[in-house]
Backbone bond lengths (Angstrom), bond angles and torsions (degrees), N, CA, C in turn:
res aa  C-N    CA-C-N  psi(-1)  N-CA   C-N-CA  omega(-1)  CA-C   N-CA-C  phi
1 X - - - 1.444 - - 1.525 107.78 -
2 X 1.500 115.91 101.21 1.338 113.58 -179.79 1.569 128.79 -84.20
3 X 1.611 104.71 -15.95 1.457 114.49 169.92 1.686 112.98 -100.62
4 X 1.380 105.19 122.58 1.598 106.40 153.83 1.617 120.26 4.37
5 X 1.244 114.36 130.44 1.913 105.55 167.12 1.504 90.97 -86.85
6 X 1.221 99.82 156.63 1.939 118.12 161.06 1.366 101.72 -47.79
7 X 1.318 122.75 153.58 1.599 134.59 139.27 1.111 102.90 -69.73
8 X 1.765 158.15 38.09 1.327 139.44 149.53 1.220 101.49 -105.89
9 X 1.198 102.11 -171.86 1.772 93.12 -179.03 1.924 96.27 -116.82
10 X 1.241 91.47 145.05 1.439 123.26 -177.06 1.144 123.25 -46.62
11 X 1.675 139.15 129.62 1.117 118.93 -172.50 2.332 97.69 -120.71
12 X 0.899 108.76 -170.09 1.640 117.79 -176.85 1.695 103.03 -51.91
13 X 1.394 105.76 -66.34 1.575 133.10 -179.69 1.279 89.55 -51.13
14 X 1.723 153.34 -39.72 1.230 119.98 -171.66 1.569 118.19 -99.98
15 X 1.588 90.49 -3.43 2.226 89.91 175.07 1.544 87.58 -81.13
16 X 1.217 135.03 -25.69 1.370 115.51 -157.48 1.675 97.48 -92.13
17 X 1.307 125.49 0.25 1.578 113.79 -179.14 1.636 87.69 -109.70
18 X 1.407 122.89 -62.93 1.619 106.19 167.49 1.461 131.21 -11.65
19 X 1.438 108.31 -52.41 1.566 128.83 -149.74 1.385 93.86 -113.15
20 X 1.237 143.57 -9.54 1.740 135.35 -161.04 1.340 121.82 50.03
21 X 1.043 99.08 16.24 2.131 100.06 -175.64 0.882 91.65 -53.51
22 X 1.578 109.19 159.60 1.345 154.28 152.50 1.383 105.60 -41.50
23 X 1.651 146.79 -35.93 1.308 131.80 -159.89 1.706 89.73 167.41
24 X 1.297 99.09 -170.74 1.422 102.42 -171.78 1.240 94.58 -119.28
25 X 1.609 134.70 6.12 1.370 125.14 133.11 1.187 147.88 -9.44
26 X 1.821 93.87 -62.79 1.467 114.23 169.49 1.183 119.43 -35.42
27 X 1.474 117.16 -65.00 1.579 151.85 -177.54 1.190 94.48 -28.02
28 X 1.309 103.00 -59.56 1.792 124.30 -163.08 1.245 113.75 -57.21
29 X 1.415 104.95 -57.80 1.382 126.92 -175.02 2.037 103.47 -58.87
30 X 1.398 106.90 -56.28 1.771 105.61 165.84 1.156 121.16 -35.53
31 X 1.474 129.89 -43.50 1.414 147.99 -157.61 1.376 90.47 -77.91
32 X 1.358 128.96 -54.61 1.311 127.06 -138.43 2.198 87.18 -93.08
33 X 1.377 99.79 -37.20 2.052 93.47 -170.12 1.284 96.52 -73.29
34 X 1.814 129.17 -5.44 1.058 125.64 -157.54 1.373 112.64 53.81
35 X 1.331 147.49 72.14 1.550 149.12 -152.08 1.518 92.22 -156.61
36 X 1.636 118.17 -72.95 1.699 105.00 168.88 1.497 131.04 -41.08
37 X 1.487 92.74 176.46 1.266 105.00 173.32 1.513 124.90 -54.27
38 X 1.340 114.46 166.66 1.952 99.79 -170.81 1.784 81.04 -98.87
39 X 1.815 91.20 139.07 1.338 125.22 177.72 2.188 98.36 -110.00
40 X 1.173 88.61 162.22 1.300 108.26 168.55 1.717 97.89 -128.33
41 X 1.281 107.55 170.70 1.670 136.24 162.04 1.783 103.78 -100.12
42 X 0.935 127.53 141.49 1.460 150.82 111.68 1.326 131.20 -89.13
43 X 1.411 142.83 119.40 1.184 120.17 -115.53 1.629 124.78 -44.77
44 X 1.073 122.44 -95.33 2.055 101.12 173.06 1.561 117.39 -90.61
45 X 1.240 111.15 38.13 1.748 129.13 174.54 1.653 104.85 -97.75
46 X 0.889 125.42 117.67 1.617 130.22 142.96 1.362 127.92 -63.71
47 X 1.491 109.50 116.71 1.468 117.99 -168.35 1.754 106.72 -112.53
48 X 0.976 103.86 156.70 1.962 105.29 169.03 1.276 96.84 -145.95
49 X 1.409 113.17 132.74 1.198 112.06 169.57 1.399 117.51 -88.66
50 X 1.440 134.66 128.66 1.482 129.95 172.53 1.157 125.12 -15.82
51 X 1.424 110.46 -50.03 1.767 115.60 -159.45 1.360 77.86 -104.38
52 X 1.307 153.34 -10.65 1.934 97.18 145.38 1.151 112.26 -120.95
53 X 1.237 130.74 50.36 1.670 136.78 113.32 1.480 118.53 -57.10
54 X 1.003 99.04 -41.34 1.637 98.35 162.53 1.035 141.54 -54.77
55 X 1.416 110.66 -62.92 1.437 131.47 143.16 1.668 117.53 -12.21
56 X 1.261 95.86 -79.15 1.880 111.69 166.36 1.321 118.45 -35.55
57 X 1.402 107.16 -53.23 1.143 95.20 -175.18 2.029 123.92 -87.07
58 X 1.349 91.63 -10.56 1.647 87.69 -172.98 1.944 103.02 -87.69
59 X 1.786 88.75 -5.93 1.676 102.22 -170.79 1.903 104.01 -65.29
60 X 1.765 93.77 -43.11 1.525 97.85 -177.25 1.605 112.10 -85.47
61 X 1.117 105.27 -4.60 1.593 104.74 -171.91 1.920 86.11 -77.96
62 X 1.187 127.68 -33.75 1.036 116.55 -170.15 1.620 114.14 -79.84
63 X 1.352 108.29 -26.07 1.722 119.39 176.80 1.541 91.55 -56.26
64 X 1.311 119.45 -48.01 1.826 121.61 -172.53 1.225 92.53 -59.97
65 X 1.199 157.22 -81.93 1.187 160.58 -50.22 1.952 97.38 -143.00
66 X 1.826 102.72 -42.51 1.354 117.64 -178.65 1.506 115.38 -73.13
């Protein structure tokens, strides 16, 4: 991720333009193997907070890395 994340918190539609997924399936599909990033609810909204998208992602950069 070469640009800054927002200070708002993240919604489905922006891991999937971040990330190039296929759909916001994916997202879905992470949530459910537990494999993505940790999401919260607001009531039936999906939230991500930046700093642990971050997290996530520097978590797997390190699975590559090992």
């Amino acid at each position: 991720m070469a640009h800054p994340l927002p200070s708002r918190y993240l919604t489905p539609d922006d891991l999937v333009e971040m990330f190039e997924l296929p759909s916001v399936e994916t997202v879905y599909q992470w949530r459910r193997k537990r494999t993505g990033p940790r999401g919260f609810r607001v009531g039936r909204h999906l939230r991500f907070d930046p700093d642990d998208v971050r997290a996530w992602v520097d978590s797997r950069r390190g699975e590559v890395a090992a």
